[in-house]
C-alpha positions in Angstrom: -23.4 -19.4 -7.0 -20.4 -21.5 -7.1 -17.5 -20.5 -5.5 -14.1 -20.5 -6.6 -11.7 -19.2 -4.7 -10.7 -17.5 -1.7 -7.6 -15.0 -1.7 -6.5 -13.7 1.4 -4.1 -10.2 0.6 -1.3 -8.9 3.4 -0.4 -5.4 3.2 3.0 -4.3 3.7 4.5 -5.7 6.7 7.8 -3.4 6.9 9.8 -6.3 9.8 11.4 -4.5 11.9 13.2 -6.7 14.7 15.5 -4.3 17.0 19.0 -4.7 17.4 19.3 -3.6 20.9 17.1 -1.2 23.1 16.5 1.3 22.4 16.9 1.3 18.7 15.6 4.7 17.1 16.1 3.7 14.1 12.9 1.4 14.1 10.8 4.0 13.8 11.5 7.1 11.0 7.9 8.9 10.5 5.9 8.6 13.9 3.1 6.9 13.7 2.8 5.6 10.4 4.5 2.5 10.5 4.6 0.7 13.3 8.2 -0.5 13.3 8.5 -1.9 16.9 5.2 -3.7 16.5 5.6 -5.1 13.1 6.8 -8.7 13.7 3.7 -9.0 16.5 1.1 -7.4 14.1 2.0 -9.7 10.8 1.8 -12.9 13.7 -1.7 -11.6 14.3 -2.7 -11.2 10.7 -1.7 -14.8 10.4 -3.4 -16.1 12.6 -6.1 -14.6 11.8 -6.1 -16.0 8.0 -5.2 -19.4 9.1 -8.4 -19.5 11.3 -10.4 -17.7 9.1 -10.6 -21.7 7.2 -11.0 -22.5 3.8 -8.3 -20.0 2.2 -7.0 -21.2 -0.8 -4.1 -19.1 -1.3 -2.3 -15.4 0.4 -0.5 -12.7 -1.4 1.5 -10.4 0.1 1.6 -7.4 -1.6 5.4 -6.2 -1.4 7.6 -4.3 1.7 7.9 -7.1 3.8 11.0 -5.9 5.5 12.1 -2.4 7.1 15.1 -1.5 4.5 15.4 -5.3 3.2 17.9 -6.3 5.8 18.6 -9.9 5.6 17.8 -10.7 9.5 14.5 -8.6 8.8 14.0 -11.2 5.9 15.0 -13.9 7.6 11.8 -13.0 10.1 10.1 -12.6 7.4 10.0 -16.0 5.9 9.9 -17.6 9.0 6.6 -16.2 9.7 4.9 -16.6 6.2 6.0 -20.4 6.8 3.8 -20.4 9.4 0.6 -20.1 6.7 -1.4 -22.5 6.1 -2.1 -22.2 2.6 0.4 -21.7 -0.5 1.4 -17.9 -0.1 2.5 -15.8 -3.3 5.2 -13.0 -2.5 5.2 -9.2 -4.7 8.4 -7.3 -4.4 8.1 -3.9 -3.0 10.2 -1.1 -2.8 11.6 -1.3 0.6 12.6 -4.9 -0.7 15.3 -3.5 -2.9 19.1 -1.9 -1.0 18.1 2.0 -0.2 20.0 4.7 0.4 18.9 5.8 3.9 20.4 9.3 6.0 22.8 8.3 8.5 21.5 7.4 11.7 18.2 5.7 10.3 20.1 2.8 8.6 21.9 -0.2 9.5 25.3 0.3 7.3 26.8 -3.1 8.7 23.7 -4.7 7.6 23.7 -7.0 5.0 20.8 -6.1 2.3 18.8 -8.1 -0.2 18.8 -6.2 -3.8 16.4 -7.7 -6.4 18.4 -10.6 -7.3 18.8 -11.7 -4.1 15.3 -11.1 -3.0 14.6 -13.7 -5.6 17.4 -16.5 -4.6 16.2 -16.0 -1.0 12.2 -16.2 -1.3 12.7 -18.5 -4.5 10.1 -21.6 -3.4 9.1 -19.5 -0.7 6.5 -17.0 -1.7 8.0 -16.9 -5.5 7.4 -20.1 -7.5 10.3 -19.4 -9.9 13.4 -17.2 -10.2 11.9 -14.0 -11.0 10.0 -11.5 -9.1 7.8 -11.3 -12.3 5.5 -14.2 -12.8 1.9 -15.6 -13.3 0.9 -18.8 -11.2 -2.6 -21.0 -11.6 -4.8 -20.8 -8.7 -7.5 -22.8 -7.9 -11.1 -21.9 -9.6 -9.3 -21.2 -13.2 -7.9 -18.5 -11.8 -4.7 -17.0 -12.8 -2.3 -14.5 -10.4 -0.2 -12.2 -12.6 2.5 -10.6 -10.6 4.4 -7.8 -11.8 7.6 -5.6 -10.2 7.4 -1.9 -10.3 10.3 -1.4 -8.4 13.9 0.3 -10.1 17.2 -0.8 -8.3 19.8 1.6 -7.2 21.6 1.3 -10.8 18.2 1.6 -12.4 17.8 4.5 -11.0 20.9 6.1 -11.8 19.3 6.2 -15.3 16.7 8.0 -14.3 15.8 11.9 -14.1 15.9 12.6 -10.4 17.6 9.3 -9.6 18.1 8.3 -6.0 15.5 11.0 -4.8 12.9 8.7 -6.8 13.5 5.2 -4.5 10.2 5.0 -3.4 8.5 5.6 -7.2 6.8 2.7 -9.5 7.8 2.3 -13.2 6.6 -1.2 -15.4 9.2 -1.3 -18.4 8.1 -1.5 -22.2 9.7 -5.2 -21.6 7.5 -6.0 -19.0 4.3 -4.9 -20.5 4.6 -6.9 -23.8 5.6 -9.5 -21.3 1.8 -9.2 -19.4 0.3 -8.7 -22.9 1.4 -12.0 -24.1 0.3 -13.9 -20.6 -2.7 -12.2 -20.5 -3.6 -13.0 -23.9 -2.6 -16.7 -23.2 -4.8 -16.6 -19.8 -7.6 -15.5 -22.1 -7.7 -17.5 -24.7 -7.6 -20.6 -22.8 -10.9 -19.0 -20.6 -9.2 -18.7 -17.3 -9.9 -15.3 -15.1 -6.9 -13.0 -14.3 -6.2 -11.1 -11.3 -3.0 -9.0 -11.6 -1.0 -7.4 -8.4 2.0 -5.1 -8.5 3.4 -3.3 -5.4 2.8 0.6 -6.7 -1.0 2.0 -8.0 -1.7 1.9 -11.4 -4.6 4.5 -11.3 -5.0 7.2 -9.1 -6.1 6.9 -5.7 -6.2 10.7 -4.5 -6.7 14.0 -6.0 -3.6 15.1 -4.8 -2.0 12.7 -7.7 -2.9 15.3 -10.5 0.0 17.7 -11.7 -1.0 20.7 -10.6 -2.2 20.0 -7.0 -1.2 22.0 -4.5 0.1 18.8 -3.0 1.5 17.0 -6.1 4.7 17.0 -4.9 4.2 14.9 -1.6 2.4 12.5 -3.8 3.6 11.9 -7.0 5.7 8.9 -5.7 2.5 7.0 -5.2 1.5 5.1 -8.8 3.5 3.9 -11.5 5.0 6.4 -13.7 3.5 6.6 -17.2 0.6 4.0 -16.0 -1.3 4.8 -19.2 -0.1 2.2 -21.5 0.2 -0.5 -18.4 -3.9 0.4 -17.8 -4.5 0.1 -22.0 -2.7 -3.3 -21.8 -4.9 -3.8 -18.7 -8.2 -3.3 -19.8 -7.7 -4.8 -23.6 -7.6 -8.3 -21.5 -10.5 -7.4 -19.3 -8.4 -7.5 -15.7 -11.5 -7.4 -13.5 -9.0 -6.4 -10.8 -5.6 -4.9 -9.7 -4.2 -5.4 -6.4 -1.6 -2.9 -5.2 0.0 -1.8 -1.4 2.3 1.2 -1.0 0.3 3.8 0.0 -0.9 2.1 3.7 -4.5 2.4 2.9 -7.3 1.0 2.3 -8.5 2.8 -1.2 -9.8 2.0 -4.7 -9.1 4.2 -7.7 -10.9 3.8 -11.3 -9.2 4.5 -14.1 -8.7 4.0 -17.8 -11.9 1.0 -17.5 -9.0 -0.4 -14.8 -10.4 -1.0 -10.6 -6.6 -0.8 -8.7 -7.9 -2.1 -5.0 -5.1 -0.9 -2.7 -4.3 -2.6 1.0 -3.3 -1.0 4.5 -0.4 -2.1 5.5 -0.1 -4.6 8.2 2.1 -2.7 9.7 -0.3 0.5 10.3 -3.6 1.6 11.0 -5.8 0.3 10.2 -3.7 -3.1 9.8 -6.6 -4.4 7.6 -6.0 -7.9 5.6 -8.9 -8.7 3.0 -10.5 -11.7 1.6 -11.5 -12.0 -1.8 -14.1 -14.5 -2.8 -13.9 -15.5 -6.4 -17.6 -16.8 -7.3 -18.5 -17.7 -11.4 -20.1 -14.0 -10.9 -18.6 -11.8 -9.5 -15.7 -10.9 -7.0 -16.7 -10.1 -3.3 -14.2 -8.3 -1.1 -14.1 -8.1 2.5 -11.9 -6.0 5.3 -10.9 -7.9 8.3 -9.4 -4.6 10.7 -6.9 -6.3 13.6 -8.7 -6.1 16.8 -5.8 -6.4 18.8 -2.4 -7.9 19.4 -0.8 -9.2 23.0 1.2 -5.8 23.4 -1.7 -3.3 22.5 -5.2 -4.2 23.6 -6.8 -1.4 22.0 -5.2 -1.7 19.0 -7.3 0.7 16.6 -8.2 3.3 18.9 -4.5 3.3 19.9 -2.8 3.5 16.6 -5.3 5.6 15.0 -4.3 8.2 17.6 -0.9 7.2 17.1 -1.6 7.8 12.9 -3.5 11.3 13.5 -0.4 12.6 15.7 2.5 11.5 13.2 0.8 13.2 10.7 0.3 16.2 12.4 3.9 16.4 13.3 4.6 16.2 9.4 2.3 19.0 9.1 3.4 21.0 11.5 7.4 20.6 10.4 6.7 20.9 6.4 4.6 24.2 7.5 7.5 25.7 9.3 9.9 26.0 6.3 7.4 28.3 4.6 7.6 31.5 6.0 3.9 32.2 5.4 2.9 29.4 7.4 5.1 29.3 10.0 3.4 31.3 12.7 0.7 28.8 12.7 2.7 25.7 12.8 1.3 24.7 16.0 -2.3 25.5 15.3 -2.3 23.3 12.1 -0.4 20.3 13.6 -3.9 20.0 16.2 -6.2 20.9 13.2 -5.5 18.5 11.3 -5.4 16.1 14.2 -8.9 17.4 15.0 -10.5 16.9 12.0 -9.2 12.9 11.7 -8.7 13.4 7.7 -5.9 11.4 7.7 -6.9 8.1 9.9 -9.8 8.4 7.5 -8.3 8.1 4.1 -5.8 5.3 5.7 -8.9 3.4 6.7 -11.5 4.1 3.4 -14.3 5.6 5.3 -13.2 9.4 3.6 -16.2 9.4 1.2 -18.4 12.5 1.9 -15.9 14.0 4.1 -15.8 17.8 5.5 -14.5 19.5 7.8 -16.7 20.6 10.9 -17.3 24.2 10.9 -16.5 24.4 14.6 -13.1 22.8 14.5 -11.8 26.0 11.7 -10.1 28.6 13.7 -10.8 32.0 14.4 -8.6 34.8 13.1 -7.0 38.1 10.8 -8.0 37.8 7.0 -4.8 36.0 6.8 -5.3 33.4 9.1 -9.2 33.0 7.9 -7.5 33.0 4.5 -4.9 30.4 4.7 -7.4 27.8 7.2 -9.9 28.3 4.1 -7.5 27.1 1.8 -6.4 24.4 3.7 -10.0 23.2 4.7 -11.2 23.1 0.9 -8.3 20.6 -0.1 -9.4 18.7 2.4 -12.9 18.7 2.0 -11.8 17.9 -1.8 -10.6 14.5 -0.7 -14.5 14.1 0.3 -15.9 15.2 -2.8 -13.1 13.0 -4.5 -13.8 9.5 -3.0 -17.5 9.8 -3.4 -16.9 8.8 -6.6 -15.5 5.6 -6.1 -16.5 2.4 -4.8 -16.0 1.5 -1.1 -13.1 -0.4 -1.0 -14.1 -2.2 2.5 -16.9 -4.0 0.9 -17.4 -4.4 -2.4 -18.3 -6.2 -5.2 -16.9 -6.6 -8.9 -19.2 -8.3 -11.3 -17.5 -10.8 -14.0 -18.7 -10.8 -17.9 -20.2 -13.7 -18.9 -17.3 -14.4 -21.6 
């Protein structure tokens, strides 16, 4: 089979280069992102694409800076320079100004908003003046990059406004915009790939109105994907390529595959390659091993992951007076049963909860551990329905 072309995708980087020590405000939900590492662990990443040989072309898929603080920026391009290859740049949502609680910001800061995101990156990771574009790579294929992302007057338009920073919409503008491309890429028999920073299909059960845990995710996908997956799938997108949630997941959806990618930044700090043959699109993970600073890297962060999440649990699970008497006891169940480093690194499918690791208790407790243990077990169930989205494979029509 002939190949065509090999992509290399970056998750979100999130640069964030300390302005003195000790600088709390690097790091803002433990163990997730890896603030203090994050210059170190996009070098890696790097380096490992620029030895990996033969890569025609990187996207990065959006975040690339802490808060979008131009010195964080100013990292930033220095160190995508330092590719090899031509590297294509989508704009994520911590690449717009934010509105940040005092303490965790830098107010003296400079920040890049969407315009000048695209003066500063213009010729560097964005081939024209808008963060909304579609450029020819090689193969016949064609990369179609949209923005999801709402500015902090855009959002003043919308219902919830500020609260909703971290949420993906794709205008009616922008949509008859990837119609007309796609229908142009089409006609003229290249192969489109399409990446924008949010999902545009679900990637978790939890995404469904009516989930117990709607709430903490609703911020995940674009808002009102529908018509974005119907203009999708009338072209025949093989492919979607989003970031944002810090995992490595794929969702199916509306005849739409959305492959998401960990962040760089945290564990599993995974950067794929995608192999574009006249047949089919292979996908491969490439997990960091290690970096100077942490030799151990996955077995080190994933700990690091397991805990932060547990402290979220275990904080959220205070303010509700039912809960709170077991605080404690869910923060190390859930860091016992590993559920979370497990979705973040796409090995979830078929998961449960060991019997052993489930408390004993009152009716209460038995109860509320019962409850907790089949939404988790529900992630399981969930992901066994999709593909593996460390290896796999997406065959291309003969048309």
């Amino acid at each position: 089979m002939a190949e065509r072309l090999k992509l290399a995708i970056i998750g979100d980087p999130h640069l964030a280069v300390p302005r003195g020590e000790p600088d709390h405000r690097l790091e803002v939900d433990p163990g997730r992102k890896l603030h203090g590492l994050s210059v170190e662990l996009l070098t890696a990443t790097i380096d490992e694409i620029n030895a990996a040989g033969g890569v025609d072309a990187t996207l990065v898929l959006g975040d690339l800076t802490r808060d979008s603080e131009v010195f964080n920026h100013e990292v930033a391009r220095e160190q995508l320079a330092r590719l090899a290859m031509p590297f294509y740049l989508v704009a994520g949502n911590h690449d717009n100004v934010r509105r940040r609680a005092k303490g965790v910001s830098y107010p003296d800061e400079p920040r890049l908003d969407r315009q000048g995101f695209q003066e500063f990156y213009r010729g560097a990771g964005l081939p024209g003046d808008t963060t909304r574009y579609a450029v020819e790579l090689p193969g016949g294929v064609v990369l179609v990059v949209l923005d999801s992302n709402c500015t902090l007057a855009e959002l003043k338009l919308i219902k919830g406004g500020l609260k909703r920073q971290d949420h993906g919409w794709v205008s009616q503008s922008q949509r008859r915009w990837l119609h007309h491309v796609l229908g142009n890429i089409r006609q003229v028999g290249r192969l489109p790939l399409v990446a924008v920073h949010h999902s545009v299909t679900v990637q978790s059960p939890a995404e469904h109105p009516g989930h117990p845990l709607y709430g903490f995710f609703d911020f995940w996908r674009i808002h009102d994907a529908e018509p974005l997956r119907k203009v999708l799938a009338r072209h025949r997108v093989p492919l979607v390529l989003s970031g944002h949630l810090h995992a490595q997941s794929a969702g199916r959806q509306g005849g739409v595959l959305n492959l998401v990618t960990a962040a760089s930044v945290s564990y599993p700090h995974a950067w794929r390659l995608l192999t574009v043959t006249d047949d089919a699109i292979h996908v491969e993970s490439h997990p960091l091993r290690s970096i100077p600073s942490c030799a151990d890297l996955q077995e080190q962060s994933r700990s690091w992951l397991s805990e932060g999440m547990g402290e979220m649990i275990e904080q959220a699970s205070r303010r509700i007076p039912m809960l709170s008497r077991l605080s404690s006891g869910l923060r190390e169940f859930i860091i016992a049963t590993e559920w979370w480093p497990r979705f973040c690194d796409g090995t979830l499918a078929g998961f449960r909860v060991p019997a052993a690791l489930v408390p004993e208790g009152n009716k209460v407790t038995t109860a509320l551990y019962g409850r907790v243990v089949k939404l988790l077990n529900q992630y399981g169930t969930w992901k066994n329905r999709y593909p593996d989205p460390n290896a796999l494979t997406i065959p291309l029509s003969a048309d």
